[in-house]
N, C-alpha and C positions, 0 to 999 in steps of 0.2 A: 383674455388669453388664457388657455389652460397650462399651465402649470407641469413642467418635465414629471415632476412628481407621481404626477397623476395620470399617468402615461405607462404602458410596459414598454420593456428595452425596444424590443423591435417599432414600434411605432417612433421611438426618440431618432433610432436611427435612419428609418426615412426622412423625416423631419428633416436632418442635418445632412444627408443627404442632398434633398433637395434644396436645401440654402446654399451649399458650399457648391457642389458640381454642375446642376442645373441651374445655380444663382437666381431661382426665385424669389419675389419679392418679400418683404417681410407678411404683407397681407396675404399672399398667394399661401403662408406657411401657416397662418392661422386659420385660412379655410381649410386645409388640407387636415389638419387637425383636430377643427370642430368635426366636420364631415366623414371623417374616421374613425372619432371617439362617438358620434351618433350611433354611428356601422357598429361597433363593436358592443355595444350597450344592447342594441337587439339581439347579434348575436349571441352574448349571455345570456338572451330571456330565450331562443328558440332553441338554443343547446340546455334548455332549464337549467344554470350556471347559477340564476339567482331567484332570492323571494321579493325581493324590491319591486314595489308598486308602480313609485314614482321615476319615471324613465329618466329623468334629469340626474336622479340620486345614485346609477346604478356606476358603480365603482369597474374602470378595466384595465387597472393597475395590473391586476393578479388574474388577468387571461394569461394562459400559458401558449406559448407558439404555438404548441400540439394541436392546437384547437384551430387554430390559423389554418393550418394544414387540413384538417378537417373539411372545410368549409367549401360548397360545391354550388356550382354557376345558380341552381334551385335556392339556395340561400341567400344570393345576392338579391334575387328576382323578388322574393319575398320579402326583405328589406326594401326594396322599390313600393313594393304594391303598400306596406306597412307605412310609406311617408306619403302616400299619397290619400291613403282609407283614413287612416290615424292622424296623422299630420297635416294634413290638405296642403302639402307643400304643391306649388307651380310646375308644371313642367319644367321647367327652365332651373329651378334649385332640384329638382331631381337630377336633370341629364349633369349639372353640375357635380352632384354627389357622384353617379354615375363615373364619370372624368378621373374622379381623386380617386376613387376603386380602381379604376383600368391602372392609375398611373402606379398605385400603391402595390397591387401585388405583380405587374412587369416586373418593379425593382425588388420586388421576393423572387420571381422565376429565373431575373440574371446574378442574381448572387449565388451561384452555384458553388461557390470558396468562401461560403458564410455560415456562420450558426443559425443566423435567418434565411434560411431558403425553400423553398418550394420546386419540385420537377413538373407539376402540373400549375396552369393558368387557372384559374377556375371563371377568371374575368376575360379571356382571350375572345371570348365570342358574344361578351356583352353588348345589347345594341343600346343607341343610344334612344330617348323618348323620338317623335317628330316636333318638332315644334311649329304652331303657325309666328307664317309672320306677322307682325306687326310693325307698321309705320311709328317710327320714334317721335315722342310731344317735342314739341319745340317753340319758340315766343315766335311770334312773328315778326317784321321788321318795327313797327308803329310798338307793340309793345316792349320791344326790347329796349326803345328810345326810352318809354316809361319808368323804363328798371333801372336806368340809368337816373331819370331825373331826381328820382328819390333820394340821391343821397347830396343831391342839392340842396343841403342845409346845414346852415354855421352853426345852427343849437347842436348839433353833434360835434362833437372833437375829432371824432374819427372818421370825418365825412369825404376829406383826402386819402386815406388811406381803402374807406369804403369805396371809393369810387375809381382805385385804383385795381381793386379784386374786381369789381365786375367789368370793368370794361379789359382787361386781359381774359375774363371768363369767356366775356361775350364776341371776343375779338379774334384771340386763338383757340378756344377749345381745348383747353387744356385739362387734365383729370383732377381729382380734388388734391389726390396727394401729390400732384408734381408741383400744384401751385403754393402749398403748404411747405414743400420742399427748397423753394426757389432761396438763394443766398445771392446777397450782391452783386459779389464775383462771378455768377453764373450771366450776365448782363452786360453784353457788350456795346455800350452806348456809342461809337462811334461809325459801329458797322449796323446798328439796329438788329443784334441777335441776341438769344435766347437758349441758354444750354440747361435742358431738364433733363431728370432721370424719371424712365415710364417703367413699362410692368415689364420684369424679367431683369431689371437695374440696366436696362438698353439707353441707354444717352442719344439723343438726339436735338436737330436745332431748329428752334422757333423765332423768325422773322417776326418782329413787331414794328408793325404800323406808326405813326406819328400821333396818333390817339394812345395808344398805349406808352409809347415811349414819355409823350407830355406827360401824363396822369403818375407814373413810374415819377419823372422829374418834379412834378407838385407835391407827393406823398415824401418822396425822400430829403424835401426840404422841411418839413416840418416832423419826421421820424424823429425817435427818442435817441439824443446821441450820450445820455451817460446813463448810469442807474441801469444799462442792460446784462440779465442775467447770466451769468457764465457757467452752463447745463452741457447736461450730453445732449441736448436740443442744439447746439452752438447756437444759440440763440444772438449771442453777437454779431453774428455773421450774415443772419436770415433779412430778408428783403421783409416782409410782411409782420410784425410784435404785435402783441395782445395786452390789453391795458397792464399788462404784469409785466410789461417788459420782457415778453419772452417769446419764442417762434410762435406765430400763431399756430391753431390750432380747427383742428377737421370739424369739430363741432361747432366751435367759436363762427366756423366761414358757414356750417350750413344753418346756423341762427341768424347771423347777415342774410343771406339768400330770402331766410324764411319772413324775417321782419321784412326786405325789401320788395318781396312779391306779393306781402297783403297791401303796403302801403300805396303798389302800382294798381289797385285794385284787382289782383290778378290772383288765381286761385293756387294757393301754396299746397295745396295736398295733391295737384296736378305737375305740379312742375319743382323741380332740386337742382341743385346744384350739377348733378349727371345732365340736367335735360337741357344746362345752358350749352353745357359740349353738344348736344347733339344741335340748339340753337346755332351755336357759329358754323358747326359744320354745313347746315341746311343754307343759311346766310350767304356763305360763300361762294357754296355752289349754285345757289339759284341764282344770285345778283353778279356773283365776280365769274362766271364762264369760267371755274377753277376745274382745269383733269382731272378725272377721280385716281390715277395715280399719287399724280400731288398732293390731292386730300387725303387720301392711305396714309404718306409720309409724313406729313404735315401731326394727323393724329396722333399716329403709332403707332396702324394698326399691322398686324403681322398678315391678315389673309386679306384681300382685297374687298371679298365677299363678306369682311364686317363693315366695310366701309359704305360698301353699294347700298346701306340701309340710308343713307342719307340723299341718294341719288331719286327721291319722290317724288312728283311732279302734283302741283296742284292743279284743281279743274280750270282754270284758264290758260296754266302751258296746254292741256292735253286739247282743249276748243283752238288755240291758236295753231296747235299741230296739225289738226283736222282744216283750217281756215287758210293751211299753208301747201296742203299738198294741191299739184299744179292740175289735179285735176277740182279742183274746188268749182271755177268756173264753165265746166264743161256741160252745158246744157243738153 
């Protein structure tokens, strides 16, 4: 995370901006951030601002606003073309950098009662990259049973607790940090629900199955009930501890993922923790006849059309499609 310090005012105050009124998440503030202090480190180098080599070293503490104001849709575009030549960033982290630019100087054009403001957009007719689609990876059914069997083993101490993250992973599709996020009290074992918080701090409720709910029941009989740490983690509180006794942790859960998908003999540089969400999502809808409304909800997702990436059909729906239309037997 960088550091306010290291930040000019105007940059802090988007930041807190966007925490407080648009209630972004804490991640959403740290892309915004990086992807900002990127933008403005070139900017130093194309307004010759600095002698610094190393683009990682170049200081934009002491960009003056003025300079901000300066800065015309030609400059944006060039910072594009610069992460793309120089960076070989992805479409997909461009059109993201992209996003935090559009959203970053909107909120300079409507603060007209600011010391930070702007009359002109210079991002207002920014387009975004195209991106192709692609079909999201996902385990198949046979392998997902694999990914699960692995943590069928008592030489592990943590093999209930293991086998409690992936089968909620694989089950609801849940993000890394809702699952990270999960506290006891968020768990209604009587109605079988599930209260996370997703991207934007949006609360929503996840239905668990009697797979999850068992596996939930097996881990929390053998959970650590004293010696737990008392952090701004409330790590007392948390569903999921790390042999420290304390909330687990994002890395801790994608080194479980990563141990358990070499062990299913399954290729871990192919598949993370993101790709088991797309796994339940794919699961549900091809096996459980699930609406893709109810998938939208279900995920979290805000536009429908991030959803419909799950909606794939493999080459035997698409032969049985063909094998079903009534004119199949019409000689």
């Amino acid at each position: 995370m960088i550091k306010p310090e290291a930040n000019p005012p105007y940059l802090n105050a988007f930041l807190d901006y966007s925490a407080t009124i648009l209630s972004k998440s804490p991640n959403s503030i740290k892309e915004y951030n990086y992807d900002l202090a990127m933008f403005l480190r070139f900017i130093k180098i194309r307004f010759r601002m600095t002698k610094e080599t190393d683009f990682s070293k170049i200081a934009i503490n002491d960009i003056p606003f003025s300079v901000i104001k300066k800065i015309q849709l030609d400059d944006i575009h060039a910072f594009i073309a610069y992460m793309a030549r120089e960076q070989e960033t992805k479409p997909s982290t461009r059109a993201r950098k992209i996003s935090t630019i559009r959203i970053f100087f909107a909120y300079l054009n409507q603060k007209t009662d600011s010391t930070y403001s702007i009359k002109t957009n210079p991002a207002q007719n920014l387009e975004t990259p195209k991106l192709g689609k692609r079909q999201p990876k996902y385990l198949n059914l046979d392998d997902s049973k694999k990914l699960l069997e692995t943590t069928d083993n008592s030489k592990n101490r943590n093999y209930k607790r293991d086998y409690a993250i992936l089968t909620i992973l694989l089950n609801c599709g849940l993000r890394l940090s809702e699952l990270v996020g999960i506290n006891i009290g968020d768990i209604d074992f009587s109605e079988y629900k599930l209260t996370v918080i997703g991207k934007g701090n949006k609360e929503r409720t996840i239905y668990l199955n009697h797979a999850c709910i068992n596996a939930i029941n097996d881990y929390l009989a053998v959970r650590p009930k004293t010696g737990i740490k008392t952090d701004k983690l409330n790590s007392q509180k948390a569903l999921f501890l790390s042999e420290r006794k304390e909330r687990i942790s994002r890395r801790t859960v994608q080194h479980l993922v990563n141990t358990k998908l070499l062990e299913a003999g399954l290729d871990s540089s192919k598949y993370s923790v993101h790709k088991l969400r797309h796994t339940a999502a794919t699961l549900m809808y091809q096996y459980g006849n699930v609406d893709i409304r109810a998938l939208q909800e279900l995920l979290g997702h805000e536009s429908i059309s991030t959803t419909e990436i799950y909606t794939h059909v493999d080459n035997s729906q698409v032969r049985d499609a063909i094998e079903s239309n009534p004119l199949a037997d019409v000689k």
